[in-house]
C-alpha positions as CSV (number, residue, x, y, z in Angstrom):
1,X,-7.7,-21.2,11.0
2,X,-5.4,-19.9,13.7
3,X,-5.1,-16.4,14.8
4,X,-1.5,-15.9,13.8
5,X,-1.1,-12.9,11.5
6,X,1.3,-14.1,8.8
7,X,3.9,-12.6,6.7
8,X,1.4,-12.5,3.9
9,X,-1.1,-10.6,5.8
10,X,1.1,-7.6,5.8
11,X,2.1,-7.9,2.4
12,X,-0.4,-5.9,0.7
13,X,-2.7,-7.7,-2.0
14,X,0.5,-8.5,-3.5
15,X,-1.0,-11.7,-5.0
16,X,-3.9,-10.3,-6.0
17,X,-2.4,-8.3,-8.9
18,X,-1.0,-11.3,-10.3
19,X,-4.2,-12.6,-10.8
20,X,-6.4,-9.6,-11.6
21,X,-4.5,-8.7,-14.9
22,X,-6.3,-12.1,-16.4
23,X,-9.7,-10.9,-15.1
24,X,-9.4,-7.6,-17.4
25,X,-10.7,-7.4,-20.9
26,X,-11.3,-5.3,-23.7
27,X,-14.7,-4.8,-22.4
28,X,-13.8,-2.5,-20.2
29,X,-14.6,0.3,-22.9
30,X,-18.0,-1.0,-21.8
31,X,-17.8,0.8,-17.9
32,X,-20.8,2.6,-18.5
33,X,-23.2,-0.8,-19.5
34,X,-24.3,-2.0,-15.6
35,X,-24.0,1.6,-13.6
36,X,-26.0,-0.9,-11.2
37,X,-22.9,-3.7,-10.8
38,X,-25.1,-6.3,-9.8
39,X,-22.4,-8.5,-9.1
40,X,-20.4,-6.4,-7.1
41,X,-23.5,-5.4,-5.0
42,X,-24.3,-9.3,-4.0
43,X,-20.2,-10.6,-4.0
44,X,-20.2,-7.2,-1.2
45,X,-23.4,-8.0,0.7
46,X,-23.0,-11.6,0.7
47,X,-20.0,-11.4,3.3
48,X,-22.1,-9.3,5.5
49,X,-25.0,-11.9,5.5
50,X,-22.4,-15.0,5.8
51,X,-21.5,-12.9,8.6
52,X,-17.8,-13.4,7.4
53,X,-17.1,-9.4,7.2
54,X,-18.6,-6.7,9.3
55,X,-18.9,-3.7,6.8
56,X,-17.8,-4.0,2.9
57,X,-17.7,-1.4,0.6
58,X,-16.2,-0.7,-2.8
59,X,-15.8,2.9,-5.0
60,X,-15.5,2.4,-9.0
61,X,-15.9,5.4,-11.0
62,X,-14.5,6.8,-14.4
63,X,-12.7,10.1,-15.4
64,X,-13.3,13.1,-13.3
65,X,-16.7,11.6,-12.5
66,X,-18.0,10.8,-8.8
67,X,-18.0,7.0,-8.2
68,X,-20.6,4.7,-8.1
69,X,-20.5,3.7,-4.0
70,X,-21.2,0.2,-3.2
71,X,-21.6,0.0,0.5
72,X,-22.7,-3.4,2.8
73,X,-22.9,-4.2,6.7
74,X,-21.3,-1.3,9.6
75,X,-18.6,-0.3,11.2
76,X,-18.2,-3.3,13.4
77,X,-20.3,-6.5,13.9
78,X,-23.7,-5.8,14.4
79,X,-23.0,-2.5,15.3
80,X,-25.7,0.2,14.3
81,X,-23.9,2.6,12.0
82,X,-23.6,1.6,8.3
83,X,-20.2,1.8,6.7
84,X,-20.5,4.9,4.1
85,X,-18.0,6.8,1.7
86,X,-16.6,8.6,5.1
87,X,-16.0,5.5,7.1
88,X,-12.5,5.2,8.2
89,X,-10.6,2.3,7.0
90,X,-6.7,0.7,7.9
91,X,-5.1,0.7,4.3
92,X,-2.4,-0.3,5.4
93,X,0.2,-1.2,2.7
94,X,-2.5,1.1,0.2
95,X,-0.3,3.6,1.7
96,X,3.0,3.2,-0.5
97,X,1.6,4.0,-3.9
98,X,0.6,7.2,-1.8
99,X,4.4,7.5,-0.7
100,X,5.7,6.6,-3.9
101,X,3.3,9.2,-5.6
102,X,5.0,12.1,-3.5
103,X,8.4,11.0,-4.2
104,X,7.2,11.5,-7.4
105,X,5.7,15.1,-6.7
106,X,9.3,16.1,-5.5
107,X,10.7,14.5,-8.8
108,X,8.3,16.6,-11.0
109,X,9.5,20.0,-9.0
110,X,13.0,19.2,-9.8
111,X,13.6,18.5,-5.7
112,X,14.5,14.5,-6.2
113,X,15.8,12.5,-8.9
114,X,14.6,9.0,-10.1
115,X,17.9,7.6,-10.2
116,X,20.0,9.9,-7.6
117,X,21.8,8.1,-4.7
118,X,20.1,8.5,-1.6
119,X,23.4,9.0,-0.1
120,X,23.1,12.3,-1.5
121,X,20.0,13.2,1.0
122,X,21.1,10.7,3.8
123,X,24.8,10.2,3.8
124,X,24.7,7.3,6.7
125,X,23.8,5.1,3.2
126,X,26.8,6.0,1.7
127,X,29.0,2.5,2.2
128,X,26.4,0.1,2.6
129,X,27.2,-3.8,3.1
130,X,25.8,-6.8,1.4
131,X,25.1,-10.2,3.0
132,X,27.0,-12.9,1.0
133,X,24.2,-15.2,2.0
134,X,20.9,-13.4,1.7
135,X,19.5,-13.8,5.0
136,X,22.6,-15.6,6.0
137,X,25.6,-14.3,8.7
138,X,25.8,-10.5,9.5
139,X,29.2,-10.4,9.4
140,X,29.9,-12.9,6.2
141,X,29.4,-9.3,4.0
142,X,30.8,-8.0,1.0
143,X,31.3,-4.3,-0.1
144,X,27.4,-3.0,-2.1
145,X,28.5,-2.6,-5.6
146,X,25.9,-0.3,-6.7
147,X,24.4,3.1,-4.8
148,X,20.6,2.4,-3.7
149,X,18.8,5.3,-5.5
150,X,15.5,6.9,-5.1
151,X,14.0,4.8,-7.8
152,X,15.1,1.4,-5.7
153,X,13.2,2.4,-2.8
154,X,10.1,3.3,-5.3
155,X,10.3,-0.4,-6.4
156,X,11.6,-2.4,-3.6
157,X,15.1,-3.3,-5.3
158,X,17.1,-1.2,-2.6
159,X,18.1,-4.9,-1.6
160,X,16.5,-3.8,2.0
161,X,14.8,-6.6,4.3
162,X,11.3,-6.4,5.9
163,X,10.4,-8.6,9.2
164,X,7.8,-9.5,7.6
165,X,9.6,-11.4,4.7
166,X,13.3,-12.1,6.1
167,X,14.2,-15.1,8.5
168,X,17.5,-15.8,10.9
169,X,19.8,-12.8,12.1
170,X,18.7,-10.1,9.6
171,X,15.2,-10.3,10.5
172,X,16.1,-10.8,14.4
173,X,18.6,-7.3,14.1
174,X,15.3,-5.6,12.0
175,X,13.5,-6.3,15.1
176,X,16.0,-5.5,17.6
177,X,17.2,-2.1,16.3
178,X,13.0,-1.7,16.1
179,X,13.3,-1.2,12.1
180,X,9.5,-2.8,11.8
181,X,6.2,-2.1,10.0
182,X,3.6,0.1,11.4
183,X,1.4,-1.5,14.7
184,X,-1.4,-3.8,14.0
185,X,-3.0,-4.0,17.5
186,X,-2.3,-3.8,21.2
187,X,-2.7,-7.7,21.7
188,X,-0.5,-10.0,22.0
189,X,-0.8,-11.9,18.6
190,X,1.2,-14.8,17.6
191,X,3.2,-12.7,14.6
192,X,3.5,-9.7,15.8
193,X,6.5,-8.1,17.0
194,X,6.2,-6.5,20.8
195,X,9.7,-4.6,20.6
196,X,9.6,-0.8,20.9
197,X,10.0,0.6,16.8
198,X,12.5,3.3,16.4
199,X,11.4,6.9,18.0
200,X,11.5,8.8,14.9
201,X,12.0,8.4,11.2
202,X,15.4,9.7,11.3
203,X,16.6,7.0,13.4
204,X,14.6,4.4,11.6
205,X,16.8,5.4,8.8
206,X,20.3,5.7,10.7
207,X,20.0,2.2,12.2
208,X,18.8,0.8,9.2
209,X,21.8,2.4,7.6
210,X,23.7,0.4,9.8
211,X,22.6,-3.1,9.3
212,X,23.5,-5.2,5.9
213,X,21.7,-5.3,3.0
214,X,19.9,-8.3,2.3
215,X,20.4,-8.2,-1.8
216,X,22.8,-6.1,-4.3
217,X,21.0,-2.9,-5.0
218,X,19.0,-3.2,-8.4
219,X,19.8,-6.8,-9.0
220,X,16.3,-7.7,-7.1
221,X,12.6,-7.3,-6.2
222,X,12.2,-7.8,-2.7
223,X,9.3,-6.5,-0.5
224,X,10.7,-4.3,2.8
225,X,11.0,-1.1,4.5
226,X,12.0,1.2,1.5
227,X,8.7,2.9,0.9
228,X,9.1,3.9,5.2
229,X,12.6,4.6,3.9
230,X,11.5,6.8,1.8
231,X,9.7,8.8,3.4
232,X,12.9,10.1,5.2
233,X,14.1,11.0,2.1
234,X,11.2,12.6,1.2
235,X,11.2,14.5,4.6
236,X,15.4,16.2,3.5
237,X,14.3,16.8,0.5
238,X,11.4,19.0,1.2
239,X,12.3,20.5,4.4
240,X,9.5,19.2,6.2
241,X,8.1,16.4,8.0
242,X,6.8,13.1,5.8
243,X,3.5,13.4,7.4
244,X,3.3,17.3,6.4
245,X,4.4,16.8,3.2
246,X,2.0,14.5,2.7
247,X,-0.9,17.0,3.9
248,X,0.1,20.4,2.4
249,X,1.2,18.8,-1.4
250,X,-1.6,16.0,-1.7
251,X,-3.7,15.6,1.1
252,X,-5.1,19.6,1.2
253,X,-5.1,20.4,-2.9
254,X,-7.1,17.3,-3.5
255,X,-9.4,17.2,-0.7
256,X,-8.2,14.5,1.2
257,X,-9.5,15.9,4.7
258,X,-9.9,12.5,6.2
259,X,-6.5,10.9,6.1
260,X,-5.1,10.2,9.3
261,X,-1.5,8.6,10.9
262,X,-3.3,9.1,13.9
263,X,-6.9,9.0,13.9
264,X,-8.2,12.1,16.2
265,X,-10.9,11.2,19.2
266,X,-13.2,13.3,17.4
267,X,-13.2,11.0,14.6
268,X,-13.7,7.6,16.2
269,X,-17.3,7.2,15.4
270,X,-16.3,6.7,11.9
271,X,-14.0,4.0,12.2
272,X,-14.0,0.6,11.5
273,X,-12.9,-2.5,13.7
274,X,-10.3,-4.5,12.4
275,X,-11.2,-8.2,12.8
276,X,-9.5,-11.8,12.5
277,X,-11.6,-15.0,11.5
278,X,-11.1,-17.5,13.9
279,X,-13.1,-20.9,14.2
280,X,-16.0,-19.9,12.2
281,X,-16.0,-16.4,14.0
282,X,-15.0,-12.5,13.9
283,X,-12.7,-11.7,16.8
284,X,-11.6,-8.5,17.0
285,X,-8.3,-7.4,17.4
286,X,-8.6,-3.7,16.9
287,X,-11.9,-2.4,17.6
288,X,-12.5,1.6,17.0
289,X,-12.3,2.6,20.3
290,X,-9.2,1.5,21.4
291,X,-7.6,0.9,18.5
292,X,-3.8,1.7,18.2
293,X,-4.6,4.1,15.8
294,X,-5.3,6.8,18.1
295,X,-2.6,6.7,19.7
296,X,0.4,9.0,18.0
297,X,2.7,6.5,16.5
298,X,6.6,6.9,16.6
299,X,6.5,8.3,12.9
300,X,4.2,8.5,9.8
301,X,5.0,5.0,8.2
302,X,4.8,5.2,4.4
303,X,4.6,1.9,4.2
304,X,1.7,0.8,6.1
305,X,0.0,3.6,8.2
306,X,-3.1,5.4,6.7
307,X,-5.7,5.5,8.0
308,X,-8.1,7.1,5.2
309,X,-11.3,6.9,3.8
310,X,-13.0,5.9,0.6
311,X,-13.9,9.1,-0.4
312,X,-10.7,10.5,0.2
313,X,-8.3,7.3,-1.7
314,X,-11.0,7.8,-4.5
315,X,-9.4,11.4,-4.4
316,X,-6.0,10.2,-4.8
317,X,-7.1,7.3,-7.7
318,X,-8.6,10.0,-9.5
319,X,-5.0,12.0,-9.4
320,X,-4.2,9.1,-11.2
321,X,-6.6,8.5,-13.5
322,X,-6.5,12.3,-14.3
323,X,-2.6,11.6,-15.4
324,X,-1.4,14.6,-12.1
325,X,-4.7,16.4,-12.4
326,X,-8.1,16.3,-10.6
327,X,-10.5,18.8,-12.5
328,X,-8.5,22.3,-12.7
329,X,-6.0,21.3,-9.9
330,X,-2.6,19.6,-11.5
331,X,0.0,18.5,-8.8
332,X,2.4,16.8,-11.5
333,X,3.2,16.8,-15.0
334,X,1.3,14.0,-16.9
335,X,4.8,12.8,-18.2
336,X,6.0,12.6,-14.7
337,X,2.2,11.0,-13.6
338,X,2.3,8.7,-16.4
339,X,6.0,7.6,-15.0
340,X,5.1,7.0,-11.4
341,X,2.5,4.5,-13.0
342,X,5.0,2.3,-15.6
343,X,7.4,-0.3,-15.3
344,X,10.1,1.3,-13.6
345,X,11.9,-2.0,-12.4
346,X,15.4,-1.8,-14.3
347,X,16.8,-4.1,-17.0
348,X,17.8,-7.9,-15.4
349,X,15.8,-7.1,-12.1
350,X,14.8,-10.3,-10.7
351,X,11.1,-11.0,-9.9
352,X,11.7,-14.9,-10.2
353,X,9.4,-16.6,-7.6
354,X,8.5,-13.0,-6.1
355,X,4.8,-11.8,-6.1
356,X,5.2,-9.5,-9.0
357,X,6.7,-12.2,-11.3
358,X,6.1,-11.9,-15.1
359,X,4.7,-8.2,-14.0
360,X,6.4,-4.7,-13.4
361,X,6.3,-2.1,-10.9
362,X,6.2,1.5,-10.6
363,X,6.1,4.1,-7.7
364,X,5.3,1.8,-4.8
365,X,2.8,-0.3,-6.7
366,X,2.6,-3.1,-9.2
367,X,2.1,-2.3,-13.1
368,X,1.0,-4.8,-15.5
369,X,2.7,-5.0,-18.7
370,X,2.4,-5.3,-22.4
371,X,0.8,-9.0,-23.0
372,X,-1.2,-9.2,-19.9
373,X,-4.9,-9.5,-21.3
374,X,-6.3,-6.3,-20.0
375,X,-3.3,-4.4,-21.7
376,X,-0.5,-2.4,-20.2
377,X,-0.3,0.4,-17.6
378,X,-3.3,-0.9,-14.5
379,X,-1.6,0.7,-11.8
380,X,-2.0,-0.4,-7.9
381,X,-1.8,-2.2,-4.5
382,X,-3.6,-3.5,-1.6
383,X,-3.6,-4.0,2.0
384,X,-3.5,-6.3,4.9
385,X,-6.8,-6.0,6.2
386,X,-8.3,-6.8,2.9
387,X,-8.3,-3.7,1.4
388,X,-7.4,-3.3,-2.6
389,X,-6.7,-0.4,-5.5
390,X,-6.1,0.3,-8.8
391,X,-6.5,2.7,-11.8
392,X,-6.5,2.5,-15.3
393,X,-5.0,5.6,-16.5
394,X,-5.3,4.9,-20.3
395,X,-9.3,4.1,-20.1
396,X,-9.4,6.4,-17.1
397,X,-10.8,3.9,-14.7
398,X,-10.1,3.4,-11.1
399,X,-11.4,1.0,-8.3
400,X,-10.9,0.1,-5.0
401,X,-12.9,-2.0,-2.2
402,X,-12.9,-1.8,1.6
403,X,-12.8,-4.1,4.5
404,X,-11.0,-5.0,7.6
405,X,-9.7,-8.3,8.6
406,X,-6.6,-10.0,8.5
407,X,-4.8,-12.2,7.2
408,X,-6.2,-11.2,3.8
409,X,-6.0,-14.8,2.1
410,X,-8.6,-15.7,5.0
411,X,-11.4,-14.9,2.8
412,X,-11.4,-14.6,-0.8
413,X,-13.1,-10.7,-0.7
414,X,-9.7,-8.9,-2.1
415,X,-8.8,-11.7,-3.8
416,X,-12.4,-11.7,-6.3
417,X,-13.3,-8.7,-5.8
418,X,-11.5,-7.0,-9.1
419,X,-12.9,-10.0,-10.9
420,X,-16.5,-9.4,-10.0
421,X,-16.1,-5.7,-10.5
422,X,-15.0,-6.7,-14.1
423,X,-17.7,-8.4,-14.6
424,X,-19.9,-5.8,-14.3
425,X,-18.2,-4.1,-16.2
426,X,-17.9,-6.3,-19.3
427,X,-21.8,-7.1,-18.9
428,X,-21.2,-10.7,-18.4
């Protein structure tokens, strides 16, 4: 095991979804059987005394009801202070079901449309350009048939790259025009990109503007920057900053006091280090008090920059599972909440050899479909460090569990961890 943080360690869980829809069952009726989850209580702990993970933790819960908090291990290794429900965590790709969710909002107010041109809001996107070759020449480009819409960046058909997917010039002008996912650490890590990002989120979206795209709007599912993208659409379309947005129309109403694009200095105490196993050992590569994150980075990244805690993602999963509506506070429609968590991937997309193959996707996270043995309509995503989510809005169930090390396929902890939980579930 090097240290080299691959391209899968920034994709998010993505293969964990394809597997999880075979660990669901009808069963799951049955949430109430083991409020104990032995399972999950010795698959958590177990990492802790393998030593493999610092601090685990995991939140299941049902309804409007608190969850059941499964907590192993501290904030770092061997440090004195337990992880807990306030313990901050680096969700990192966890945060584009958030993004998609307020694209979403501004869709239920009649602000956005699913399918309007972004051109519309940003008019830089107007003319865009197609590699001939995907992730060929960047001047062998053709004319983009087809507008990219608010709904492409919601599912990742915009056709947009990601350096942490594309190869040869595209990904080498991504890097150069700093168009590149949120920071990982200050050291200098085989894999991660050194290059300044773009200053702001406007000119993240004007160079990106100006660069081909990588595939025909709507013809394709292919992981990148649109969720980021978004969030500049999200920022014209509301008048205010992405990161604002975010607080005054989800963050405050639900409760979400401890979600963070910068983590204050007051906070630090509650914050996790990030770690990567390395010859039979936890090195870290962003411990708590110097971590990147509190430092104020060049934008609010909805694609990979929360900082958040359990209690306050359990918040947002219960928005979900409440179908727009946490107790007596609604934020959406249920029609429009239901919507953000279905198969919005058009007609013909192409998901052949992709991470969501045989599966759909919805507003910035994966959906499973009819024929998938736990049934339609489990809504979610997960993150580099390890971290993973999801919500059942038919039986009203939602999940997630914690940690922090990368890359995620290192250990098998997001990988098994929605299997175990459904065991315990299910009784088995």
């Amino acid at each position: 095991m090097n240290m080299m943080v691959s391209r899968r360690a920034m994709l998010g869980g993505m293969a964990v979804f394809g597997g999880m829809a075979a660990t669901l069952r009808p069963a799951l009726a049955l949430v109430d059987a083991g409020p104990a989850f032995p399972a999950t209580r010795a698959f958590l702990s177990g990492f802790v005394e393998r030593k493999q993970l610092a601090g685990t933790l995991a939140t299941i819960g049902r309804g409007m009801a608190p969850p059941q908090v499964i907590a192993a291990g501290s904030l770092a290794l061997d440090g004195p202070v337990g992880v807990d429900v306030n313990s901050l965590w680096r969700v990192y790709s966890m945060t584009k079901p958030v993004t998609g969710i307020a694209a979403m909002l501004l869709i239920d107010q009649g602000k956005l449309r699913l399918d309007q041109p972004i051109a519309d809001l940003l008019p830089a996107f107007a003319n865009m350009q197609v590699q001939v070759t995907p992730d060929g020449s960047l001047t062998d480009v053709r004319p983009a048939r087809t507008a990219i819409t608010v709904r492409h960046l919601l599912t990742h058909t915009a056709g947009l790259g990601y350096t942490i997917m594309q190869k040869g010039p595209i990904k080498d002008a991504y890097v150069d025009n700093g168009i590149l996912p949120a920071k990982v650490t200050r050291l200098p890590l085989p894999g991660i990109e050194t290059k300044p990002t773009a200053p702001t989120l406007a000119e993240f979206a004007d160079r990106l503007a100006k660069l081909p795209l990588v595939y025909e709007p709507g013809t394709k599912w292919s992981y990148s920057v649109s969720l980021d993208l978004l969030g500049r659409v999200i920022e014209v379309a509301s008048g205010q900053s992405f990161d604002a947005f975010l607080k005054t129309a989800m963050f405050d109403p639900l409760g979400m006091t401890s979600s963070y694009f910068q983590v204050p200095g007051s906070e630090v105490a509650r914050l996790t280090t990030n770690y990567a196993p390395f010859g039979g050992a936890l090195v870290p590569i962003d411990p708590a008090a110097s971590s990147i994150y509190l430092d104020k980075p060049e934008f609010a990244f909805g694609g990979a920059g929360l900082v958040t805690s359990a209690h306050d993602y359990d918040r947002f999963l219960m928005l979900l599972a409440g179908k727009g509506a946490v107790g007596g506070t609604r934020l959406m429609r249920e029609e429009t909440a239901m919507l953000a968590m279905s198969n919005m991937l058009a007609d013909g997309v192409d998901t052949k050899g992709t991470f969501v193959e045989g599966q759909g996707f919805g507003a910035g996270g994966r959906v499973s479909l009819p024929g998938n043995p736990g049934g339609p309509g489990i809504y979610g995503w997960g993150g580099a460090a390890g971290t993973i989510a999801f919500v059942d809005p038919v039986r009203g169930l939602r999940a997630a569990g914690y940690a922090q090390y990368m890359p995620p396929e290192s250990l098998d902890f997001q990988r098994r961890l929605p299997e175990v939980i459904f065991q315990d579930l299910s009784g088995a």
